[in-house]
N, CA and C of each residue as an Amber inpcrd file, in Angstrom:
protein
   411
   0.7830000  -1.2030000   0.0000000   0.0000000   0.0000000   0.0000000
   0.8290000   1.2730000   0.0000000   2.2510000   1.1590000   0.3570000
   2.6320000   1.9530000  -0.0540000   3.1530000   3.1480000  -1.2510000
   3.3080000   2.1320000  -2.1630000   3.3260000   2.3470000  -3.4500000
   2.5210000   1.7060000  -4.7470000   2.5040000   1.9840000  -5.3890000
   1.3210000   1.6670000  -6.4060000   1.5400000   0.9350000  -7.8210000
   0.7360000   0.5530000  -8.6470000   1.2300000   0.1620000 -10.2910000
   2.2720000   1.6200000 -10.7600000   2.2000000   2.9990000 -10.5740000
   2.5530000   4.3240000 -11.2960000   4.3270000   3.7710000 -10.9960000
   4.6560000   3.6100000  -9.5280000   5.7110000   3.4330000  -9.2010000
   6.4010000   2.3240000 -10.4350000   5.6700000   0.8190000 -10.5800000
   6.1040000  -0.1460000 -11.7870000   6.2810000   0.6190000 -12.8420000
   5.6400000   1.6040000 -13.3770000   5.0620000   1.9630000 -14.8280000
   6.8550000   3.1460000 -14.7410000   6.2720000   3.9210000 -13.6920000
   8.1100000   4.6240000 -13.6600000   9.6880000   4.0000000 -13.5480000
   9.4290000   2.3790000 -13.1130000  10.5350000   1.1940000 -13.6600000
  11.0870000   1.1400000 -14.6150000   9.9820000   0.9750000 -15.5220000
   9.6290000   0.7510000 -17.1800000  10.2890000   1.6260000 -17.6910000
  10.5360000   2.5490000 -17.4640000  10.9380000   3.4650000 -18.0130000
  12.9820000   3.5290000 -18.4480000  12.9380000   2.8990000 -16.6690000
  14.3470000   2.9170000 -16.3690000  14.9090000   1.4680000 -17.1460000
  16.2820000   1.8640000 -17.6420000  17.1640000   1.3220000 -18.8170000
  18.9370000   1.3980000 -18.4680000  19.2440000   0.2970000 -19.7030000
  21.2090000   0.3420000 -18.9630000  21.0650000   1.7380000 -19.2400000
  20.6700000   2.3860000 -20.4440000  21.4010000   3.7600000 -20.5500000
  21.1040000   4.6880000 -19.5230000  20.0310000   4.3900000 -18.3640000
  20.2010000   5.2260000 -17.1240000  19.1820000   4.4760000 -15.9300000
  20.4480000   3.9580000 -15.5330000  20.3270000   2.8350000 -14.5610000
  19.4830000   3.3410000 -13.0220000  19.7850000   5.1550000 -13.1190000
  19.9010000   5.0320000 -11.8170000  18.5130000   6.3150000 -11.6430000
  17.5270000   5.4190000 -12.9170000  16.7360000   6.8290000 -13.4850000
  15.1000000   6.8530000 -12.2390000  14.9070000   6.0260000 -11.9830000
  13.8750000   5.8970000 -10.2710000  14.6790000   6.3240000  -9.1830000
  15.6390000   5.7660000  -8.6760000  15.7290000   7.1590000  -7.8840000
  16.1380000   8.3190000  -8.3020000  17.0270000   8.5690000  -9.4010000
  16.9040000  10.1980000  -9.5220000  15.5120000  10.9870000  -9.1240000
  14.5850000  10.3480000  -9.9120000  13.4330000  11.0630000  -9.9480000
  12.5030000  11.0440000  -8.4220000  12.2100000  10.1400000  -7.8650000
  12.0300000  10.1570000  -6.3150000  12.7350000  10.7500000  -5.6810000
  14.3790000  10.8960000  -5.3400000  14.9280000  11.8250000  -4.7620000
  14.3150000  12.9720000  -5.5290000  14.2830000  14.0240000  -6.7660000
  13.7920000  14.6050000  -7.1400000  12.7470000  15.0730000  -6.3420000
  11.4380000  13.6810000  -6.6510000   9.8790000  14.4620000  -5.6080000
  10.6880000  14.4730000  -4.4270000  11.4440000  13.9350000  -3.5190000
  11.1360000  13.5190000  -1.8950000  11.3560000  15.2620000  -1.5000000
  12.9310000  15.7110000  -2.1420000  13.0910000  17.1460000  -2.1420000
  12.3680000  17.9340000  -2.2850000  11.3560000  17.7690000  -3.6560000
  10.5230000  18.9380000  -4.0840000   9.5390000  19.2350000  -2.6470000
   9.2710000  17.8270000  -2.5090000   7.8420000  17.2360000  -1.5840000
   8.0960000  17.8390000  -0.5730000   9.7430000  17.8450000   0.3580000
   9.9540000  17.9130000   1.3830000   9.6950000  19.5490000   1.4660000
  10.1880000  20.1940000   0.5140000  10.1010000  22.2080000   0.7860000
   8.6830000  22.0470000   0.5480000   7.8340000  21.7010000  -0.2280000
   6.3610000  21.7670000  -0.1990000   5.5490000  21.8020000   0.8480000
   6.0390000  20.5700000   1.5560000   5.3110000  20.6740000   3.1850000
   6.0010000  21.8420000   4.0580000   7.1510000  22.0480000   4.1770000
   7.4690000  23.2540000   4.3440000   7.1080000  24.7270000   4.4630000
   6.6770000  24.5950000   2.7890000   5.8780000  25.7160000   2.7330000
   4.2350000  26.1650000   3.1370000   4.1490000  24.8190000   3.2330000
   2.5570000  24.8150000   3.6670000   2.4110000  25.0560000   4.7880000
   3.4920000  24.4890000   5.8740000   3.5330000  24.9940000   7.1840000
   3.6290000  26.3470000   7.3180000   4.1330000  27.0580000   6.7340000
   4.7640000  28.1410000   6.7320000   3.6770000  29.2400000   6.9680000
   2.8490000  28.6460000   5.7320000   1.6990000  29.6170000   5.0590000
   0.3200000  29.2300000   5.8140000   0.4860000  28.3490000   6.1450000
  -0.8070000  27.9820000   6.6770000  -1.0420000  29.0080000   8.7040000
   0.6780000  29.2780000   9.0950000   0.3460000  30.0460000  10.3690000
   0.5450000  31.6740000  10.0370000   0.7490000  31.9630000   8.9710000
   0.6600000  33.1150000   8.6480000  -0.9270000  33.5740000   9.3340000
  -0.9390000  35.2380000   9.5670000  -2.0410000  35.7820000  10.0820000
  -3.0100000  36.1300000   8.7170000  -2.4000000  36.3420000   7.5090000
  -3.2610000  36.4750000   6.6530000  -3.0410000  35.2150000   5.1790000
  -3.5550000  34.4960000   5.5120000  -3.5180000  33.1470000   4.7570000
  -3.8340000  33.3980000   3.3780000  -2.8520000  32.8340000   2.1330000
  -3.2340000  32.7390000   0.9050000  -3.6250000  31.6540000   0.6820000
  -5.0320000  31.5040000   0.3330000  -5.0600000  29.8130000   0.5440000
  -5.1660000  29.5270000  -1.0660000  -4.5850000  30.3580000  -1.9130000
  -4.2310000  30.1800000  -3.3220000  -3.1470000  29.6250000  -3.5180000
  -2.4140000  30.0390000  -2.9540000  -0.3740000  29.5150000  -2.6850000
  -0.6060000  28.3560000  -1.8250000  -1.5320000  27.9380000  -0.4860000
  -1.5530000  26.7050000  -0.3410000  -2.1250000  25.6810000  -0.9190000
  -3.6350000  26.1810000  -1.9290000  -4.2890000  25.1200000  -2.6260000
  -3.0000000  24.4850000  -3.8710000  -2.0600000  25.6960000  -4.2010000
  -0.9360000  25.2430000  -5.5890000  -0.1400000  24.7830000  -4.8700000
   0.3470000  24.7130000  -3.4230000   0.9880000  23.3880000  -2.8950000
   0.7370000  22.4270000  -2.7460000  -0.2540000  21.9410000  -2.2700000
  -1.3880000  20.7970000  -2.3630000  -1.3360000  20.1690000  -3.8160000
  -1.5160000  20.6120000  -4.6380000  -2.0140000  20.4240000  -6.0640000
  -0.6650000  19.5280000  -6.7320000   0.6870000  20.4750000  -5.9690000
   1.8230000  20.2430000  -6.5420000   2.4460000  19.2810000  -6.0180000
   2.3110000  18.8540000  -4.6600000   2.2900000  17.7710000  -3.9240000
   1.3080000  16.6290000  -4.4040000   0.1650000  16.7780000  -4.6800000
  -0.7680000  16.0250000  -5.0600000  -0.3870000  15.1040000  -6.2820000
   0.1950000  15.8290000  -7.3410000   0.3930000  15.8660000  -8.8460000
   1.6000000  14.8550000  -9.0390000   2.9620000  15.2910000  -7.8430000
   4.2270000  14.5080000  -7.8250000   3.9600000  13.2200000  -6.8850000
   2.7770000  13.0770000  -5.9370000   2.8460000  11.7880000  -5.5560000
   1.8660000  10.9030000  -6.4470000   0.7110000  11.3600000  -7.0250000
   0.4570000  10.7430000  -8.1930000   1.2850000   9.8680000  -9.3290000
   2.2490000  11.1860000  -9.2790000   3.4450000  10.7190000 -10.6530000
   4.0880000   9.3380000 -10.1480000   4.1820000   9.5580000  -9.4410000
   5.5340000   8.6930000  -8.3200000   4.8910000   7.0950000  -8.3720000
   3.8070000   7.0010000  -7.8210000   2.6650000   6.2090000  -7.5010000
   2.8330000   6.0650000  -5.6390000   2.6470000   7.2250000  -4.9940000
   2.4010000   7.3040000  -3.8160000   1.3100000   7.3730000  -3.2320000
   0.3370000   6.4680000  -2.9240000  -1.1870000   6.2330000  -2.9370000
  -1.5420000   7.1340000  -1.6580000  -0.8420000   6.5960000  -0.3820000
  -1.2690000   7.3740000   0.6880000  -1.2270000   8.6560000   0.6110000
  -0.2730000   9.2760000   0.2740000   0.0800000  10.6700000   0.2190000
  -1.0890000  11.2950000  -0.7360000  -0.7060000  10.7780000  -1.7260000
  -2.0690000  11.2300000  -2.6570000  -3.4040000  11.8370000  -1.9830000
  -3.9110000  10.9830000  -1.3950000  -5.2070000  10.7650000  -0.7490000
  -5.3580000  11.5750000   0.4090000  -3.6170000  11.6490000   1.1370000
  -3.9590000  12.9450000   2.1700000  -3.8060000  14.0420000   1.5720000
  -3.5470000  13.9840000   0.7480000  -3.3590000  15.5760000  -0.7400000
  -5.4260000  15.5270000  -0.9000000  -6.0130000  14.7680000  -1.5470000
  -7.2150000  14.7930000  -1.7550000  -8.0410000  15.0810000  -0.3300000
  -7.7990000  14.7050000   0.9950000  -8.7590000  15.2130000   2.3360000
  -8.5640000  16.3070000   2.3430000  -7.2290000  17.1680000   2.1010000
  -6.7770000  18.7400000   2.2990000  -7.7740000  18.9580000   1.2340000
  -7.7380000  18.7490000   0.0170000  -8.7700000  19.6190000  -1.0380000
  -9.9980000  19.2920000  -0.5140000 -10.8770000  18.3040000  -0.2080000
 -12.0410000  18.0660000   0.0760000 -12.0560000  18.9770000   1.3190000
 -11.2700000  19.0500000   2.1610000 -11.8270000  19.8890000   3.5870000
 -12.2290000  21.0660000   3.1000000 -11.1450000  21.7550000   1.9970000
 -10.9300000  22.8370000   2.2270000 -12.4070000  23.4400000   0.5510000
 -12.8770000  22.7370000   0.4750000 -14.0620000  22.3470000  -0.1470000
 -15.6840000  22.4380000  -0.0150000 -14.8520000  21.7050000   1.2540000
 -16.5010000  22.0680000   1.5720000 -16.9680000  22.6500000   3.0830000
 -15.6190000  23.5370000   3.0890000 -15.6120000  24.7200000   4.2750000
 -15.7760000  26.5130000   3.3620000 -17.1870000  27.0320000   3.6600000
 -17.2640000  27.9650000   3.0730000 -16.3060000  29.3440000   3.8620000
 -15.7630000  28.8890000   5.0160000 -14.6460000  29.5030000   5.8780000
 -13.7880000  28.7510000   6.0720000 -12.6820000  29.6120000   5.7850000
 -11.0090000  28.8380000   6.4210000 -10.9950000  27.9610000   7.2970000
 -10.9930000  27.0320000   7.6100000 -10.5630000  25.9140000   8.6310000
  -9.0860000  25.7340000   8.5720000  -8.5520000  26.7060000   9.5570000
  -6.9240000  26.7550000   9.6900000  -6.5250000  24.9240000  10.7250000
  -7.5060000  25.3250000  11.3650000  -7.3730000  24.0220000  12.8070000
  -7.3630000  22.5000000  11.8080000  -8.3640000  22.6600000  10.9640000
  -9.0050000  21.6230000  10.3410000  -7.7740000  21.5030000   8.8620000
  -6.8860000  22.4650000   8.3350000  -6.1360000  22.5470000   7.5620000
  -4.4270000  22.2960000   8.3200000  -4.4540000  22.0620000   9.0570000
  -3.1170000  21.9320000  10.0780000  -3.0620000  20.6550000  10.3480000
  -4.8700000  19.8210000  10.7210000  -4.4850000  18.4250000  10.7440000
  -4.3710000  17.6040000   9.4480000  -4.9700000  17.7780000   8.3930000
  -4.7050000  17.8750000   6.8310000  -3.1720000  17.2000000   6.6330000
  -2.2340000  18.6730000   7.1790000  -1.0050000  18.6180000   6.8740000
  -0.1800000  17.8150000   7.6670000  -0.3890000  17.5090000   8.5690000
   0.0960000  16.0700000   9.7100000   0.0340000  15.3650000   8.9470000
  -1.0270000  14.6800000   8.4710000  -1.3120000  13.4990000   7.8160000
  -0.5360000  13.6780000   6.8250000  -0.7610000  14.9400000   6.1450000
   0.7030000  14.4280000   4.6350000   1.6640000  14.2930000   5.1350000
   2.2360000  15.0530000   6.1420000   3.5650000  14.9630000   6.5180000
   3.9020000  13.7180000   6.9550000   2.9910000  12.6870000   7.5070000
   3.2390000  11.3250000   8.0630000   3.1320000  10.4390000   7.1500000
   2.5110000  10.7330000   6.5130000   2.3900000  10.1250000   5.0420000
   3.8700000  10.0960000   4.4540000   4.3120000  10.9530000   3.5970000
   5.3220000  12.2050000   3.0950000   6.6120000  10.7300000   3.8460000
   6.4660000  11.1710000   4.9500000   7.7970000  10.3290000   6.1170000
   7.8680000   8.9810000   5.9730000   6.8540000   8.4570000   5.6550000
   6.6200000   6.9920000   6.2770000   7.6440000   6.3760000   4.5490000
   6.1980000   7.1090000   3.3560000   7.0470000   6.7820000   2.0980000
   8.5510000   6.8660000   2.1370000   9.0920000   8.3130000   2.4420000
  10.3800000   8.7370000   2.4990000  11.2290000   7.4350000   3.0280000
  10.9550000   7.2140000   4.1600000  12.1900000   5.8810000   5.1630000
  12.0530000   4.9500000   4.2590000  10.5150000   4.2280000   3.8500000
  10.6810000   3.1420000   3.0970000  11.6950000   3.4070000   1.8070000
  11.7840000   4.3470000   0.9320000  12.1410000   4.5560000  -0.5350000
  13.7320000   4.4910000  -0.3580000  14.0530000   5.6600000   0.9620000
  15.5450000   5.3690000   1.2330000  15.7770000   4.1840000   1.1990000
  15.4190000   3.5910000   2.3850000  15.5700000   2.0430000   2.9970000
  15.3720000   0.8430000   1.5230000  14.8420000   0.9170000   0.5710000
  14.9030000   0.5190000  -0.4060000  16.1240000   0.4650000  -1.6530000
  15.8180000   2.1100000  -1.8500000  17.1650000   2.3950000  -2.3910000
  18.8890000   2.0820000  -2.0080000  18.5550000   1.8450000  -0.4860000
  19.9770000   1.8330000  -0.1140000  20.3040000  -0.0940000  -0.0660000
  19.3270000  -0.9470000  -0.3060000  19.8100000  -2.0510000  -0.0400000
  19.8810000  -2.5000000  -1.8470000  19.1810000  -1.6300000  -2.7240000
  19.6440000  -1.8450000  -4.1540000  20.9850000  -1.8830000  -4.4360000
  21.6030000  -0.3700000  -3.4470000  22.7390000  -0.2010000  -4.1110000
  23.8170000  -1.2370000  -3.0130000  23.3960000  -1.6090000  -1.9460000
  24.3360000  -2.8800000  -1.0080000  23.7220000  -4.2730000  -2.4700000
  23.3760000  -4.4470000  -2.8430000  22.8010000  -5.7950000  -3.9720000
  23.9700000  -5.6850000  -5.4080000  23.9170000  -3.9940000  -5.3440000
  24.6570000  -4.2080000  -7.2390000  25.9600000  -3.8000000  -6.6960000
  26.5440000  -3.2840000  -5.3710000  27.4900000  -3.5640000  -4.6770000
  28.6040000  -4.4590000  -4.6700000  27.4450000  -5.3090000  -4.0620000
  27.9240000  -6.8950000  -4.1550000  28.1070000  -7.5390000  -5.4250000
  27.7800000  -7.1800000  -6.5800000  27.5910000  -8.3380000  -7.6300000
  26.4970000  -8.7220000  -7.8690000  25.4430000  -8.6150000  -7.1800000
  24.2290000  -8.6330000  -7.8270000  23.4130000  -7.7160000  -8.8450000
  22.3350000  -8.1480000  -9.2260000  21.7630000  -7.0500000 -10.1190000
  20.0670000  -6.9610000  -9.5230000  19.2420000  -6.1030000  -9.6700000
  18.0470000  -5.9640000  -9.4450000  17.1690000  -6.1900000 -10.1910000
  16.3420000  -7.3320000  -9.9760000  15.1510000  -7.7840000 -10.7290000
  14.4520000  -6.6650000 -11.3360000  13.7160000  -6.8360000 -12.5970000
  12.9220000  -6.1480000 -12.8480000  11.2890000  -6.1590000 -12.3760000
  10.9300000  -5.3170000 -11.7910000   9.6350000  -5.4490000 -10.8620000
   8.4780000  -5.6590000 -12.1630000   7.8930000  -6.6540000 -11.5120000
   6.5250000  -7.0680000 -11.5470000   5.2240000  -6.9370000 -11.1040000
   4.2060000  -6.2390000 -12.0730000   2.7700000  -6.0980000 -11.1060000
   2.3840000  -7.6420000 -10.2890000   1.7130000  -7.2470000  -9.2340000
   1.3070000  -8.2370000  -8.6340000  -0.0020000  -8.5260000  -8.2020000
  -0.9230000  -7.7350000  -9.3490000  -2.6330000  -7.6720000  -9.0040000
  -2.9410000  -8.6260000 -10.6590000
């Protein structure tokens, strides 16, 4: 549940001529992802809230864990839009717990992807090579 078919489909992609082309691009989101929540924190305790600059963080967060195939994250990207949806007033309280959840989300993916990545590169280290992943539905 952590990751999805999008994650396989971004495999596919990867080739000898660039071996090392999934994580580039996950390190890529984890960075982008990581100043994103960042900024949302940021903006969200501000006294006068743009909730235009936070809905295009959301969106942009939303968009790169999509890409990625990060299901959970996704989905706490989709409760932030739905809250903030079908509150005809700011719900700062209700937009703060929103962002927990991505952020735990955000973390949980993060350790696994490291923790992944780093026993690829202890595998081709050694002399081994890494299977090519397979759907499993």
């Amino acid at each position: 549940g952590i990751l999805d078919s999008q994650y396989l489909q971004l495999h596919e992609l990867q080739d000898e001529s660039n071996p090392s082309f999934v994580v580039e691009v996950a390190s890529l989101f984890l960075t982008d992802s990581e100043k994103l929540l960042e900024d949302l924190a940021s903006d969200l305790v501000r006294q006068d809230v743009d909730f235009q600059r936070v809905d295009a963080h959301v969106d942009r967060l939303e968009g790169g864990s999509r890409s990625i195939g990060i299901p959970r994250l996704k989905n706490a990207c989709l409760a932030f839009r739905n809250l903030r949806n079908s509150y005809q007033e700011q719900n700062i309280p209700g937009c703060l717990q929103c962002l927990e959840q991505m952020r735990q989300e955000f973390f949980l993916v993060k350790s696994k992807l490291e923790a992944l990545f780093n026993l690829e590169q202890q595998i081709v280290a050694a002399g081994g090579s890494i299977p090519k992943l397979q759907p499993s539905f």
